[in-house]
N, C-alpha and C positions, 0 to 999 in steps of 0.2 A: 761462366758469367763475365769475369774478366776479360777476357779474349773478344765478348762481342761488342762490351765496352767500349774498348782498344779501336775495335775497327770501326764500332759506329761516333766514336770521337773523330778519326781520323778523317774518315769520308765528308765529318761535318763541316772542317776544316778545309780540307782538302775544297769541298763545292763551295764553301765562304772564301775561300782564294780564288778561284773559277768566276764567282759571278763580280768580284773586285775589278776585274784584269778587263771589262767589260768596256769601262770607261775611256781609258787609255790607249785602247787599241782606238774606242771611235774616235777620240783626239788627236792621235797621229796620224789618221786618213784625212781628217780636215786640213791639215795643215800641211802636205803635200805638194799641192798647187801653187802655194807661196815659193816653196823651195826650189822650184822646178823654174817658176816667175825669173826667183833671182839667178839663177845658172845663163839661163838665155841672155839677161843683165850683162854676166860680166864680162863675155866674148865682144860684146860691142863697144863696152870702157876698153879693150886694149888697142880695139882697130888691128886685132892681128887673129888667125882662124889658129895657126900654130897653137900663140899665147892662148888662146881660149880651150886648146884641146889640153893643153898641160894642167889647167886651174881647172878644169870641169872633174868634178867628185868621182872617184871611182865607183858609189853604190851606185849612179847611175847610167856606165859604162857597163852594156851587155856585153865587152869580150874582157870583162874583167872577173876574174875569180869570185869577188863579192857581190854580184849579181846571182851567185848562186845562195839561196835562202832558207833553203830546207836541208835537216840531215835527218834520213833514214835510219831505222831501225829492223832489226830481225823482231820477228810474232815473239810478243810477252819478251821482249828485252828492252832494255835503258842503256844498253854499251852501243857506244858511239860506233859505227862499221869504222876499219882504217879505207874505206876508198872514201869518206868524208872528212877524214883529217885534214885534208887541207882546206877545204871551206870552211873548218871552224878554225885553222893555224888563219887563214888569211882574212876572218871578221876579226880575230885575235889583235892581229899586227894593225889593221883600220885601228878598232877601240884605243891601243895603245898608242898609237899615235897622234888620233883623235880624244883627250880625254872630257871633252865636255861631251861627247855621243852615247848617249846611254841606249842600249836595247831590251825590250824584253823578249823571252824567249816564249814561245808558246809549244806545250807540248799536247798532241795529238796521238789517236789511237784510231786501228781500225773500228767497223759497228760490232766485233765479237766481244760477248763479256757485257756482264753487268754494267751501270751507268759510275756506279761507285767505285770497282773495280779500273775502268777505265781513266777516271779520272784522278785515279791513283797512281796508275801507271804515266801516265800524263805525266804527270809531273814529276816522277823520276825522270823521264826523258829531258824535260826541260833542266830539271836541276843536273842531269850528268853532260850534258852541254855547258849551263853555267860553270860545271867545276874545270871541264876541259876549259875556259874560257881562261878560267882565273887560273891554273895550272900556268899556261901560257904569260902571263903578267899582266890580264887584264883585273881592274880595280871591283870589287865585291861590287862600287856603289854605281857604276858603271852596267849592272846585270842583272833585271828582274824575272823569275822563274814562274811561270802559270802554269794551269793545264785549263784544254777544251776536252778532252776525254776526246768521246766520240763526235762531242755535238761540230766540228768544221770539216766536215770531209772536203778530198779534193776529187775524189772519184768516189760515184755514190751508187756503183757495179755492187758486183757481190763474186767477181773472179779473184783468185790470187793475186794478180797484177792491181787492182782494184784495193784492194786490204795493205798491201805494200807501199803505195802513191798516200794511204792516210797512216801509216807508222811512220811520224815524221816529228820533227821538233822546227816551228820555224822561228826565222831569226828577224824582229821587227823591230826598225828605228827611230826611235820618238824623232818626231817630225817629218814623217812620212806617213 
C-alpha cells in the first residue's frame, strides 16, 4: 500500500510541475519578437556589418553550437549521450557568462508508457541536464527543470526514428 502511495504522490506532483511549466513557456514565445526587434537595432547604431556580426547573440547564430536545443536520450534513460556533451558544455559556458539568462529545461518522452510513467521520466531527463548544467558552473537559480512526458512530440510516427527525435530534453530561454 505504501509503494502506490509513493507513486501516486509522485505522479501528482510530478503533473502539478507539468501543468506550472505551461505558463512560462507561453511567455517566452511572446516575447521573442522584441528580442530579435532589438538585434536588427544594434548592427545599424554601429554603422558597421563587422561590428554588428561580433555583438549579434550567439543563440541566434545557426552555425553556432547553441542553436543546437535538444539532447537526446537512449529508450527509458536520463543519461545524457556523450555526443551531446557539448551542447550542454556550450549552453553551459552561454549561461555562465551570461548570468542574468535563465533557461528552462523541458523534458520529453517518446508516446510508450503510461501518461504518469512518462512524465516521470520527463523529468529525470530534464533534471540530469540541469545537473550536467550545474556540474559545469552554471548557477541552480539560473535552471528550471519540467517535464511534457509524452504530451510535445516532435515526430508524431510510430518508427524507431520517430520515438528517438521525442527522447529529448529541450533547452528554452526566458525570452524567447
Amino acid at each position: 500500500m505504501n509503494w502506490k502511495q509513493l507513486v501516486l504522490g509522485t505522479a501528482t506532483v510530478t503533473l502539478l510541475a507539468a501543468c506550472a511549466s505551461t505558463k512560462p513557456a507561453a511567455v517566452t514565445s511572446n516575447t521573442a519578437p522584441a528580442a530579435t526587434a532589438n538585434q536588427g537595432v544594434a548592427p545599424a547604431d554601429t554603422g558597421s556589418s563587422n561590428q554588428g556580426q561580433l555583438n549579434a547573440d550567439p543563440l541566434h547564430d545557426p552555425n553556432s553550437p547553441l542553436s543546437k536545443r535538444s539532447v537526446y536520450f537512449d529508450f527509458d534513460s536520463s543519461t545524457v549521450k556523450s555526443s551531446d556533451k557539448p551542447t550542454v558544455e556550450a549552453h553551459a559556458g552561454y549561461l555562465k557568462d551570461h548570468a542574468d539568462r535563465k533557461v528552462i529545461i523541458q523534458g520529453n518522452t517518446d508516446s510508450r508508457g503510461s501518461r504518469e510513467y512518462n512524465l516521470g521520466l520527463g523529468q529525470r531527463r530534464a533534471e540530469s541536464v540541469k545537473r550536467s548544467l550545474e556540474v559545469l558552473g552554471v548557477k541552480d537559480s539560473q535552471v528550471e527543470a519540467v517535464s511534457l512526458g509524452k504530451e510535445k512530440p516532435k515526430a508524431t510516427g510510430n518508427t524507431e526514428a520517430d520515438f528517438a527525435e521525442n527522447r529529448r530534453a529541450d533547452i528554452l530561454y526566458n525570452g524567447e
